[in-house]
C-alpha positions as CSV (number, residue, x, y, z in Angstrom):
1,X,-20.6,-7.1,-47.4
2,X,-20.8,-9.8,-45.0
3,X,-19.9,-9.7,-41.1
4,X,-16.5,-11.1,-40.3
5,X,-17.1,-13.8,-37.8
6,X,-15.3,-13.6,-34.3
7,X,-13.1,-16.3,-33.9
8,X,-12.2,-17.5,-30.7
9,X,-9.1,-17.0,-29.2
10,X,-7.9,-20.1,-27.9
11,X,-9.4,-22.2,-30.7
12,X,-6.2,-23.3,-31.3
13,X,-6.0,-25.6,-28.3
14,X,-5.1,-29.1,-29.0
15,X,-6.4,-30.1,-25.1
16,X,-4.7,-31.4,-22.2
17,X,-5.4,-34.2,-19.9
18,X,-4.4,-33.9,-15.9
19,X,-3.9,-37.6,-14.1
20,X,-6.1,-36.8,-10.8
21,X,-4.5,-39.7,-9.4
22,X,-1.6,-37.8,-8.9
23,X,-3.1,-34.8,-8.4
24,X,-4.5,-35.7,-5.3
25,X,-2.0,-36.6,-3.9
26,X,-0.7,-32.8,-4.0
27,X,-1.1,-30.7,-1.3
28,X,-3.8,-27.6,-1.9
29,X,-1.7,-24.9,-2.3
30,X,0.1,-27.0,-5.1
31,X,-3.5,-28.1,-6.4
32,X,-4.0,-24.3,-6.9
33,X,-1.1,-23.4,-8.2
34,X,-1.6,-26.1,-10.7
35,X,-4.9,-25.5,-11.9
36,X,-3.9,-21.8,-12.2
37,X,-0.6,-21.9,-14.2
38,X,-2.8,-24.0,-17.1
39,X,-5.3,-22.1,-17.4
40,X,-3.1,-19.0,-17.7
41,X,-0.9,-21.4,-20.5
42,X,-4.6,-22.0,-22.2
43,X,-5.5,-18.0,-22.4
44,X,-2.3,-16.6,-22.2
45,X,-3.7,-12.4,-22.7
46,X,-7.3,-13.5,-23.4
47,X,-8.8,-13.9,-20.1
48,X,-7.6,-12.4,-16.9
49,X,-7.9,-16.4,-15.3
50,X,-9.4,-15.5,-11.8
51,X,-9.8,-17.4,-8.2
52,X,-13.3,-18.0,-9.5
53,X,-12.1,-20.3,-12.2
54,X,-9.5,-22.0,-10.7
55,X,-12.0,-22.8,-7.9
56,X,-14.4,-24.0,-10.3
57,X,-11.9,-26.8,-11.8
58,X,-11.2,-27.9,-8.3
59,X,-14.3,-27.9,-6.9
60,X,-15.3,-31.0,-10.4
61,X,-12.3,-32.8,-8.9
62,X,-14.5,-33.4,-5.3
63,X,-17.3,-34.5,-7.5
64,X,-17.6,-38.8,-7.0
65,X,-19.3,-38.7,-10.2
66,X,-18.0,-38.1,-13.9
67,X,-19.3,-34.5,-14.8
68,X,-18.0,-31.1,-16.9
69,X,-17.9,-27.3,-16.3
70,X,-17.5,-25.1,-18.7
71,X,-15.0,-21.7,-18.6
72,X,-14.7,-18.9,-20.8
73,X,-14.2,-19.2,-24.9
74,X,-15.9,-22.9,-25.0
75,X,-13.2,-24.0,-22.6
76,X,-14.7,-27.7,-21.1
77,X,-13.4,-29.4,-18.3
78,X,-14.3,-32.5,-18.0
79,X,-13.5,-35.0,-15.0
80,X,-14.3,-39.0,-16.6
81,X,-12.8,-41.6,-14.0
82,X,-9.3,-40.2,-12.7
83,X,-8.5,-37.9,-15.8
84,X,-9.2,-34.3,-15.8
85,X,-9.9,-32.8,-19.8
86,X,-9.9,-29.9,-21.0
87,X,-10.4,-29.3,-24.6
88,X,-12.7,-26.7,-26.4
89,X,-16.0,-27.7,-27.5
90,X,-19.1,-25.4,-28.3
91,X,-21.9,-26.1,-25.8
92,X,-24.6,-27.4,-27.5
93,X,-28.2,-26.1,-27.1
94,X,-31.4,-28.8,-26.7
95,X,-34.6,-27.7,-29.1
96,X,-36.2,-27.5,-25.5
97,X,-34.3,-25.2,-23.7
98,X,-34.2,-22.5,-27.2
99,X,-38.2,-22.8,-26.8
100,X,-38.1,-22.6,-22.9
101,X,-36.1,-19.4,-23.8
102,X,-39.1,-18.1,-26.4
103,X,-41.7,-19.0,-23.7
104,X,-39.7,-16.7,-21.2
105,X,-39.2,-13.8,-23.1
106,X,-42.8,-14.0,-23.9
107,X,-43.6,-14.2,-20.6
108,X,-41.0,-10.9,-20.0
109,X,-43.2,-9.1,-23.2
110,X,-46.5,-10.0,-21.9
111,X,-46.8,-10.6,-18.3
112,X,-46.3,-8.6,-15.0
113,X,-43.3,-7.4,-13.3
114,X,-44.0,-9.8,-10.9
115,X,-44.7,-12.6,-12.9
116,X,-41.7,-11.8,-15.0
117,X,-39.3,-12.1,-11.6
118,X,-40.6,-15.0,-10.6
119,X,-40.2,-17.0,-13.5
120,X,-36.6,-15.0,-14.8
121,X,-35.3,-16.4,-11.1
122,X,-36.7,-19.9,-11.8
123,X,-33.0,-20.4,-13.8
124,X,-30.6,-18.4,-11.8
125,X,-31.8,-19.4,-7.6
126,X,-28.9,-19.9,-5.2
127,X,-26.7,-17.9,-7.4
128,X,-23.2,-18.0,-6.6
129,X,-21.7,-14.3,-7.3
130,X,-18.4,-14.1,-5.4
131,X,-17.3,-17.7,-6.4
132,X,-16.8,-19.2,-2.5
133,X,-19.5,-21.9,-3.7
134,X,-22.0,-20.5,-1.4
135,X,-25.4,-19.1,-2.7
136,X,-25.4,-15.3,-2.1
137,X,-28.7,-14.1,-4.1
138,X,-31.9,-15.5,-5.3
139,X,-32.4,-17.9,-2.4
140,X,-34.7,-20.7,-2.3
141,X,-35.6,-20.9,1.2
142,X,-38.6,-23.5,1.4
143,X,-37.9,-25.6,-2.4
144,X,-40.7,-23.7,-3.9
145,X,-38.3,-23.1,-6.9
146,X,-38.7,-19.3,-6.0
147,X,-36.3,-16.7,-5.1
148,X,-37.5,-15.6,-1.0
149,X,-34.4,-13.9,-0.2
150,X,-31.8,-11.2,-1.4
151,X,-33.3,-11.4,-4.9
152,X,-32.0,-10.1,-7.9
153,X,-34.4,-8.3,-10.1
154,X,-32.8,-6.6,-12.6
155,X,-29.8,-9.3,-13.2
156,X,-26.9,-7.2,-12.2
157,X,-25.6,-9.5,-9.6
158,X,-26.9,-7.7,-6.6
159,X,-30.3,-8.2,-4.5
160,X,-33.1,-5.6,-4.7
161,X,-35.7,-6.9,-2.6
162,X,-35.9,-9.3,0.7
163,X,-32.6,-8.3,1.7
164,X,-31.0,-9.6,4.3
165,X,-29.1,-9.2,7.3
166,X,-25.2,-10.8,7.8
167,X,-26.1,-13.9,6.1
168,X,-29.1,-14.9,8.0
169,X,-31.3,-15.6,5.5
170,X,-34.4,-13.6,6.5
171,X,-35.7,-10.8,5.0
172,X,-34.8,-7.4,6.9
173,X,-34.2,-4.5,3.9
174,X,-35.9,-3.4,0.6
175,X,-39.0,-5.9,2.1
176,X,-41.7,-6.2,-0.4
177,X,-44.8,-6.3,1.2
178,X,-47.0,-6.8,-1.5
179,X,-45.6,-9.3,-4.0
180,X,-45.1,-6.9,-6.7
181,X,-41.3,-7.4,-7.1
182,X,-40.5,-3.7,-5.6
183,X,-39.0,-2.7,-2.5
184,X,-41.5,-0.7,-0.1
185,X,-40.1,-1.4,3.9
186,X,-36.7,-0.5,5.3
187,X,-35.2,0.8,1.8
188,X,-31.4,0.8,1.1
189,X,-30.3,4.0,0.9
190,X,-27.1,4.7,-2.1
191,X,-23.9,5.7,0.5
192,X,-21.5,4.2,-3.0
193,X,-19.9,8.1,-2.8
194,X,-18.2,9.9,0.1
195,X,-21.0,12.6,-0.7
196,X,-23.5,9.9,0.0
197,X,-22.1,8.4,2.2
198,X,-21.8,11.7,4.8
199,X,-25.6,12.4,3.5
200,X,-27.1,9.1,4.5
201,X,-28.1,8.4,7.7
202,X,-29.8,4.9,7.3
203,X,-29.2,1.4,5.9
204,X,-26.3,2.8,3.9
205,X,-24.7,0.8,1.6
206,X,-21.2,2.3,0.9
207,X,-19.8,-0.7,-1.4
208,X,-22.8,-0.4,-4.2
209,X,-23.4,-4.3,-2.9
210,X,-26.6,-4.5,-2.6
211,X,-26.2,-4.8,1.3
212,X,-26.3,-1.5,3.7
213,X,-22.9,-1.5,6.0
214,X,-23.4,1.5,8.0
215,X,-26.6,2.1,10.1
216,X,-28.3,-0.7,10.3
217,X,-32.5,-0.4,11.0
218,X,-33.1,-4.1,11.8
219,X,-36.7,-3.6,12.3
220,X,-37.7,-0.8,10.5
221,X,-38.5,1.7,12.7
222,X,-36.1,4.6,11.4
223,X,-33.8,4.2,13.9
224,X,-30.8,2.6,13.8
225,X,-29.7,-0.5,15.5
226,X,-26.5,-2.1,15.0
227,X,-22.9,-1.2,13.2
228,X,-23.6,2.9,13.4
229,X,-21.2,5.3,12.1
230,X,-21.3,8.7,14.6
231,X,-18.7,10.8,13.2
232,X,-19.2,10.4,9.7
233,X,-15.9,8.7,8.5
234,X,-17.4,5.6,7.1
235,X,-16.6,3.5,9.5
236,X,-19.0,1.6,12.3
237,X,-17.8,2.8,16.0
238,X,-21.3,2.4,18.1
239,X,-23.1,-0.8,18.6
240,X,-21.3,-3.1,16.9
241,X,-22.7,-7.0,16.3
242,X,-20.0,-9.3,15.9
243,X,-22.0,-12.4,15.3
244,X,-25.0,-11.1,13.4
245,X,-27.6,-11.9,16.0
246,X,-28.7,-8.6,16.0
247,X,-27.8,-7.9,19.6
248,X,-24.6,-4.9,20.5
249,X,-21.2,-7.0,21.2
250,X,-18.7,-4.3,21.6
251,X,-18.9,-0.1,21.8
252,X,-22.6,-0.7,23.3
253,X,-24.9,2.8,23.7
254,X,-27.3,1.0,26.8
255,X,-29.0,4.6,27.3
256,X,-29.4,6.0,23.9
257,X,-26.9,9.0,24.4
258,X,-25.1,8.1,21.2
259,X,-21.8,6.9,23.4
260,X,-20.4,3.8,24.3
261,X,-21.3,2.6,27.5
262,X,-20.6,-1.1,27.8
263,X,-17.7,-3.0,26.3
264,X,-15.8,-0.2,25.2
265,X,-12.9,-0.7,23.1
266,X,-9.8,2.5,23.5
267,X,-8.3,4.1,20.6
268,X,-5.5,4.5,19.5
269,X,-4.6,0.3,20.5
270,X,-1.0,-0.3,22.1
271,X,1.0,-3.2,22.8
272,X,1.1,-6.4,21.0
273,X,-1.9,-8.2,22.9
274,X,-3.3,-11.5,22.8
275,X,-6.6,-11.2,21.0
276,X,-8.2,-11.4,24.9
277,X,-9.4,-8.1,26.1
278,X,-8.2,-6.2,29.6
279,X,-10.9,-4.5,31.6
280,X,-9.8,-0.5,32.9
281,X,-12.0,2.5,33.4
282,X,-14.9,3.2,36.5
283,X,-18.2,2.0,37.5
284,X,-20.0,3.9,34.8
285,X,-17.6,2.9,31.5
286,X,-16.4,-0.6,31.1
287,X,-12.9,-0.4,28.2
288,X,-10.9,-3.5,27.1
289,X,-8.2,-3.1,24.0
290,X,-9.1,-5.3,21.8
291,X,-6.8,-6.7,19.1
292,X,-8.2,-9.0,16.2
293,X,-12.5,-9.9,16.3
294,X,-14.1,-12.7,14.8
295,X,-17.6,-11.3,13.7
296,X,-20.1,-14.6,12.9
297,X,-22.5,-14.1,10.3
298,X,-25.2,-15.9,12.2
299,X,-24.4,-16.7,15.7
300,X,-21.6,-18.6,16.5
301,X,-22.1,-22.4,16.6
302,X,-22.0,-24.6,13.3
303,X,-25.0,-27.1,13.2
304,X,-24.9,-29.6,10.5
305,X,-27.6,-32.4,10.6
306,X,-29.5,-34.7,8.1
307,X,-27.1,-33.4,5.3
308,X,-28.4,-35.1,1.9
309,X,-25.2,-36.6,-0.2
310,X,-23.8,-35.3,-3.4
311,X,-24.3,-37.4,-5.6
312,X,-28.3,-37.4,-5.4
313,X,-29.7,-35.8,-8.5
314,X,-31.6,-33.3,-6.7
315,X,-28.5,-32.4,-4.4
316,X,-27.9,-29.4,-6.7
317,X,-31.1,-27.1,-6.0
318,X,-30.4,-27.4,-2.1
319,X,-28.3,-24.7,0.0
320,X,-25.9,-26.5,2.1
321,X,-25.0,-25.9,5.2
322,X,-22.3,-23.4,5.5
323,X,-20.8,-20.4,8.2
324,X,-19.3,-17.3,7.4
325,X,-17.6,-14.5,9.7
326,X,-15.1,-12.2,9.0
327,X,-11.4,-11.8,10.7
328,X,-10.8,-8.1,11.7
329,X,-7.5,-6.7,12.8
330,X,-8.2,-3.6,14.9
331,X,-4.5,-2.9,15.8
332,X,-1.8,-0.5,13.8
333,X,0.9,-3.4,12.6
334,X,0.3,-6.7,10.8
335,X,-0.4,-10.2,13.3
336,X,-0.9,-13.8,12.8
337,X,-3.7,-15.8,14.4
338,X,-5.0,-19.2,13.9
339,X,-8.5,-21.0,13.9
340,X,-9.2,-23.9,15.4
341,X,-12.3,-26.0,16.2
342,X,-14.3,-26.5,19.1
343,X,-16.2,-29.7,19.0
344,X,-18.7,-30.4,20.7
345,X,-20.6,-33.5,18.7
346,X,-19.9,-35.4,15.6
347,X,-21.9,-38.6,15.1
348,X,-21.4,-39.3,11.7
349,X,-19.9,-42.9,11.5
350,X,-18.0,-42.2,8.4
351,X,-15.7,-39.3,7.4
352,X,-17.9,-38.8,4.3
353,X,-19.2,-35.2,5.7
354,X,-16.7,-33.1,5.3
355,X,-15.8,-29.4,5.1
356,X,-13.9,-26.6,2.9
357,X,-12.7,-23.3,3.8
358,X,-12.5,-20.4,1.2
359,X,-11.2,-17.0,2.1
360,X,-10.4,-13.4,1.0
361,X,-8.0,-10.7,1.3
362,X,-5.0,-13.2,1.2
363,X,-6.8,-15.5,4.2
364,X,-6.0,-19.3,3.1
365,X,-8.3,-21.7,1.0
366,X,-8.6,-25.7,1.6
367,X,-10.2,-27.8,0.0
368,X,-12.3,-30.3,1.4
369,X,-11.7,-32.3,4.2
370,X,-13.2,-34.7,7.3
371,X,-14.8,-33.1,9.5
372,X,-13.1,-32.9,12.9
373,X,-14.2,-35.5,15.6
374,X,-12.1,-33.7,18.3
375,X,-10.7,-30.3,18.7
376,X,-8.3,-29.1,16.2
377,X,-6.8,-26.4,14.0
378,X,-8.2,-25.6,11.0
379,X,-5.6,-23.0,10.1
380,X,-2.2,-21.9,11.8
381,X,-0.1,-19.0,11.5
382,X,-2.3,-17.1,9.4
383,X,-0.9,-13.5,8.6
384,X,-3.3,-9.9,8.1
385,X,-2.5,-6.8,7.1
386,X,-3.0,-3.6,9.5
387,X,-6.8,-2.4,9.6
388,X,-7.3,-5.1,7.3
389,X,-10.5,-7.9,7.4
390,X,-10.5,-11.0,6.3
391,X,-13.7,-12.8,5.2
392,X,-14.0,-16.8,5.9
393,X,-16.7,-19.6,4.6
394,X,-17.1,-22.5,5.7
395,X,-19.1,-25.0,3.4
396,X,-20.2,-29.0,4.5
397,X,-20.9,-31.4,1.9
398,X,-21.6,-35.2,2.3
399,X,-19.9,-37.5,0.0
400,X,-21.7,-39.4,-2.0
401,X,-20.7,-42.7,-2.4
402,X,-23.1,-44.1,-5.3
403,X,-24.5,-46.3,-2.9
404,X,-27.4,-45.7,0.1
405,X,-25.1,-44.7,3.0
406,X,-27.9,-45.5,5.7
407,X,-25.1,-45.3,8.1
408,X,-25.0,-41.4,8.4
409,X,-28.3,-41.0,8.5
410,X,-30.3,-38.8,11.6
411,X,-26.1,-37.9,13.0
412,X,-25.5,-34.8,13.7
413,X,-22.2,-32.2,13.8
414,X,-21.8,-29.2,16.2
415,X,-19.2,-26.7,16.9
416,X,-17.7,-23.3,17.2
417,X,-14.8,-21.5,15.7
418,X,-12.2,-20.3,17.8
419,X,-9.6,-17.7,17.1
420,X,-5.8,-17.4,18.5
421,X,-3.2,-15.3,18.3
């Protein structure tokens, strides 16, 4: 008896075409909104449409040039001129990446472990995994065409080896030492259970991630350093980095005594405050209430320089330039809070660099747009939830223009992130 073949489920669709002329004319929000309501009419029950694939469509509608993505089921999207398409076609396979394929998996059957990584990472580097169109594992650092950092080895979407620290792109956990694709310095230590978690004492990572939360051993000596839990709860109250510099910010133990001796924030928080801290306390303990904190990823300024347009055809395989830092409101009752730049240069002659902001936990999401040439707001009004944190990324691209665009070259763009309340 022969196998039934699965047909697809939306194999029915007759295909849609979306003017982008108007649709760039709509706000984001509506741009979402959009984009979201027809995929949901295209699947209907067979896919649970996500912020990943509505971000996906609206990311080809940036691209200058005419190019396709494909979705779930066959679904292409393609963007020709100012028409968006969608229609389902099957993706066709070239004769040399089927025997590209062979030549892997005879690599996988015959080679090292090592070997077998390498190669295996050659097709996935700069993975995006959370969909905010920023690499998160198998980075390229130095265009080698090798993974250097938070590299996935067993292709389950989380790193394994060269792990590192808030974004900054160096390797600080699960180092491997001797190039033979297993983790031997500063291990990750399993804290995915409450049983683990209360067990571990090190580099724990409590999410299942990849990356340890709690703990933090920055240089390997045992101990740790930043973002320690001391009572056990799951929850970072001793040495705390805000902006991933690897340096105390707030609840600061200066003599090793686990306590907090230097900016000290008091619990429970009162009062609807500011966001700006009040000093109380004596000589030896210095306390401010603190209300909302903006942690940086990797220091606090934004540097963009020498930024290679889009439209190049080796734009692709480079990591742009992008900040993260998360929002993080401390207090017991919801509050709103805005960001707003702080420029201090921009010397691009055109508004071709530009920026787009993604967030989480119900934090908003723009699409992109100039970059700022004097201080502004990048978002107003912006509501969390008690004990709540919301994550931000901030990604630069240049527009290309399909032409040189000698003007922008050798400017630069600097500036920090400010938050209000």
């Amino acid at each position: 008896m022969s196998k039934k073949k699965k047909q697809n489920p939306i194999s029915t669709f007759g295909g849609y075409t979306l003017d982008l002329a108007k649709f760039n004319l709509k706000s984001d929000k509506e741009q979402y909104a959009e984009i979201e309501k027809k995929l949901k009419d295209i699947y209907k029950d067979d896919l649970d449409v996500s912020k990943k694939h509505v971000m996906k469509v609206i990311r080809l509608t940036y691209n200058p040039k005419d190019d396709y993505i494909y979705l779930p089921y066959s679904l292409k999207v393609t963007k020709k001129g100012l028409e968006l398409i969608f229609r389902v076609e099957r993706k066709v396979i070239g004769i040399g990446w089927i025997i590209f394929g062979l030549w892997l998996l005879l690599l996988a059957l015959i080679g090292s472990t090592y070997l077998g990584i390498k190669y295996i990472n050659v097709a996935s580097l700069n993975k995006d995994i959370d969909g905010d169109g920023i690499a998160d594992i198998n980075i390229d650092i130095n265009n080698d065409r090798l993974a250097d950092i938070n590299v996935d080895t067993n292709n389950d979407n989380k790193p394994n080896i060269n792990v590192d620290y808030k974004g900054n792109r160096k390797s600080v956990f699960n180092i491997d030492t001797d190039n033979d694709g297993n983790a031997d310095f500063n291990l990750i230590n399993d804290a995915s259970t409450d049983d683990k978690r209360k067990e571990c004492k090190i580099n724990c990572d409590t999410n299942g991630d990849g990356w340890p939360d709690l703990n933090l051993d920055l240089d390997g000596d045992g101990i740790p350093d930043t973002d320690i839990d001391t009572n056990g709860d799951g929850i970072a109250d001793l040495n705390l980095d805000i902006n991933g510099d690897g340096v105390c910010d707030i609840m600061c133990d200066t003599n090793g005594d686990n306590k907090c001796d230097t900016n000290c924030i008091e619990a429970p928080y009162n009062g609807m405050g500011t966001g700006t801290s009040s000093s109380t306390g004596n000589a030896d303990h210095n306390t401010g209430t603190a209300m909302l904190i903006i942690r940086f990823s990797d220091g606090e300024t934004v540097n963009v320089d020498n930024l290679v347009p889009d439209d190049q055809p080796f734009a692709d395989n480079i990591v742009r330039p992008y900040k993260t830092f998360t929002v993080e409101n401390l207090s017991d009752y919801p509050m709103y809070y805005s960001l707003r730049w702080r420029v201090q240069a921009n010397t691009f002659v055109t508004n071709n660099l530009q920026y787009m902001v993604s967030s989480t936990n119900g934090g908003p999401n723009i699409g992109y747009q100039p970059a700022p040439r004097n201080n502004e707001y990048i978002v107003e009004r912006v509501m969390i939830p008690v004990r709540a944190t919301q994550k931000y990324t901030l990604s630069f691209t240049l527009i290309g223009l399909n032409r040189p665009q000698n003007e922008d070259q050798n400017r630069i763009f600097r500036g920090t992130v400010e938050i209000e309340t």
